[in-house]
C-alpha positions, 0 to 999 in steps of 0.5 A: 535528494532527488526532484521531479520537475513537471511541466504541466498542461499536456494531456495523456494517451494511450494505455498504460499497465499498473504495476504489481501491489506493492502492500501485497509483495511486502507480505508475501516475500515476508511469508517466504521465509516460512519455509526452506523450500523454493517460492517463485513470485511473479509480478514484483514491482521494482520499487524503493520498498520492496527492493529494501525488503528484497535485500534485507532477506538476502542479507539474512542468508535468503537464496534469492534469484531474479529469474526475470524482470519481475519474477523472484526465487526465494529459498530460506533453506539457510537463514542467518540467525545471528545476523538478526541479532546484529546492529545492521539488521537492526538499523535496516529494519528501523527504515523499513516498515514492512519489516514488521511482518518478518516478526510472525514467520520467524517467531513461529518457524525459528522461535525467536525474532529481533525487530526494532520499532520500524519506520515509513511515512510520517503519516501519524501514529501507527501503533504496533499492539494488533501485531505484537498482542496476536502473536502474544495471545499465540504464546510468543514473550516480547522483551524491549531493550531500551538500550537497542531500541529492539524488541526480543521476541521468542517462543518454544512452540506457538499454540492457537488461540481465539483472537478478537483483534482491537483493529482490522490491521492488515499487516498485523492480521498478516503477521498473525497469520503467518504466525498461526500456520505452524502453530500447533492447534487451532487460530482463529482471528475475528475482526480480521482484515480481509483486502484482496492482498490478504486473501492474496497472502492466505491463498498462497499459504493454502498452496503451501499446505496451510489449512486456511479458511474463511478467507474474504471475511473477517473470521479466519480460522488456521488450522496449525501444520508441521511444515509448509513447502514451496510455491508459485504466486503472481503478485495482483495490479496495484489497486492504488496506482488504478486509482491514480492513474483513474485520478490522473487521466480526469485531471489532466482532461486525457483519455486514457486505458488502464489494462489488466487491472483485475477489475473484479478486485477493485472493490469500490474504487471505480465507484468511488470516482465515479461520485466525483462524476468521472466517467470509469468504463470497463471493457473486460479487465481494462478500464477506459477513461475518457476524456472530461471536459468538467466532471460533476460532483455528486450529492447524496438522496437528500442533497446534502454534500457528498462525503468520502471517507475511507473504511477498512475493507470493503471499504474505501482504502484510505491510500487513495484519498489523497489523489481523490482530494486532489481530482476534487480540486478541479470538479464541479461542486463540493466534497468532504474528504474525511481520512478517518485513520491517520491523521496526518496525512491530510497536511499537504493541502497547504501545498494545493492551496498555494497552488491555486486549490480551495479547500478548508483544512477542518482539522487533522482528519477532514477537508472540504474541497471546492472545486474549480470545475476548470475554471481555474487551473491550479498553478505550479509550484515548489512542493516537497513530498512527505509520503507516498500517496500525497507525493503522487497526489501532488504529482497529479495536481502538478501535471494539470497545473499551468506552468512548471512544478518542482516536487523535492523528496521523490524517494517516497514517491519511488517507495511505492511506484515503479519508474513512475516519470518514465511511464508516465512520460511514455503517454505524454507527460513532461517529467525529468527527474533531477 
């Protein structure tokens, strides 16, 4: 098990890049699989998840090229369906929860997909049922083998259906789009996820020669085809690593550039910062972060404590309440972080806490925050990351802290960002990875 020691106190300089979506590329290497033609993929983060994804496919039978440093072929001309059946494949998926998504491409082009209940962050419970009651509700049979562990699901022929789907999921929407495109009939899904990375997925789908629309909102409608041919996409800027980059320069009191961020895509994450009074800056598809000396907390009209809380899209993504919680640690004034959808992820302020933050755990779901306005810096500690977003979180808290960190369990930082202490280190921090 691999550990990041910080030394921290040094101000950051510079610019640096965010990588590619790492939510996005889950879905649209799954989506490859729709059809036997080439699909080129650029702007591939090089990240945990995405390279397991990445091999899984290979195993299948997938033709897959690195064509560059994050450029990718695929070619699902020759897919090995009986490797799906095999314990292997089985055991892969359950570490992989992006593996879910290959449910819909490979039900609707090949009639048949084994997946077991797959894993990823020990976040609270993140139920199935948008998935499996979608692509359900378009004729496939799901069969559960206890004795595996596995679902079998099969289908002859997929047919559209009207769909009221009991949560905006946008991997389960994923799913049931790339489901319906071979469908036969019409789909349509309301109550569909509609974040940029899903419109990203629909987009490309479009180019292949599905018949989508409705993208951006809420009602989708699919149109079923034959067959779908080959593509280029180029993956957008991770929107959660702008966010903790945005959250990282206000903390560590640096200036700071964020480039190519493809502003237009953020949604309300700049303005969500910006209520914690952090000055965000554009300048064409960068954003400027200057340096803070303090940052003020906003309250809302009638003056009662600013709540932030995450919604699905246009709303705040919950992805980056964690590193919000923690920007809020050393602002001036208070806040309530209030994590609506998982409920579990809010446990690791116990770990601010020892740090020096103040902050009241309500309950699963909500935290106040009291910040320190500077006057108080956080102090190093020992810590162990128990996802993704709370490992860049405490990544932040430790880079401001005074003195040195220790965070165990890196892997979960390395599922969603690429060699995040090299980068980092490029503009001035002090990170070893042991």
């Amino acid at each position: 098990m691999a550990s990041f020691v910080i030394e921290g106190g040094h101000k950051l300089h510079g610019d640096i890049y965010p990588q590619g979506a790492k939510n996005e590329a889950l879905q649209i290497i799954c989506a490859t699989l729709l059809t036997g033609e080439p699909v080129t993929v650029e702007n591939v983060p090089d990240i945990l998840d995405v390279n397991n994804l990445i091999q899984l496919l290979r195993d299948m039978g997938v033709k897959v090229s690195k064509d560059g440093i994050d450029k990718y072929t695929f070619q699902a001309d020759n897919v090995d369906l009986k490797y799906l059946e095999s314990d292997e494949f089985v055991t892969k998926c359950s570490k992989l929860r992006g593996s879910i998504m290959l449910v819909g491409p490979l039900v609707s082009r090949f009639g048949k997909a084994i997946v077991s209940k797959p894993g990823g962050d020990k976040i609270g419970r993140r139920r199935l049922d948008t998935h499996f009651l979608g692509i359900e509700a378009l004729g496939a049979k799901f069969l559960y083998k206890e004795d595996r562990k596995v679902y079998e699901i099969t289908a002859e022929q997929l047919e559209g259906k009207y769909m009221l789907l009991d949560e905006a999921s946008v991997t389960g929407t994923a799913n049931i789009v790339m489901a319906a495109t071979l469908a036969k009939g019409k789909t349509i899904i309301y109550n569909a996820a509609c974040e940029p990375y899903l419109q990203q997925l629909c987009k490309m789908l479009n180019r292949m020669g599905a018949k989508i629309s409705g993208i951006a909102s809420n009602l989708l409608t699919i149109e079923g085809v034959e067959s779908l041919q080959g593509t280029t996409h180029r993956i957008l800027p991770d929107m959660i690593e702008v966010g903790s980059f945005i959250g990282m320069a206000a903390m560590t009191g640096s200036e700071l550039t964020i480039k190519d961020v493809c502003y237009d895509q953020l949604g309300i994450i700049p303005d969500s910062f910006r209520r914690l009074g952090i000055t965000v800056e554009q300048n064409k598809d960068d954003i400027i972060i200057p340096a803070h000396e303090s940052y003020q907390i906003e309250s809302f009209l009638d003056g009662s404590i600013m709540t932030i809380a995450d919604a699905p899209w246009p709303g705040l993504t919950p992805d980056l309440l964690s590193v919000m919680l923690v920007v809020a640690t050393q602002a001036n004034g208070s806040v309530l972080i209030h994590q609506k959808m998982f409920e579990s992820r809010l446990f690791f302020v116990d770990k601010l806490i020892d740090m020096g933050a103040q902050i009241i755990l309500c309950d699963p779901h909500r935290a106040v925050v009291i910040g320190h306005n500077h006057r108080l810096q956080l102090k190093g500690g020992n810590m162990t990351s128990p996802d993704i977003r709370a490992g860049i979180a405490l990544l932040i808290a430790a880079m401001s802290a005074n003195g040195i960190s220790r965070i165990h369990n890196i892997e979960q930082i390395d599922r969603g960002y690429q060699n995040i202490e090299g980068r980092l280190n490029a503009i001035g921090a002090r990170i070893t990875r042991i």
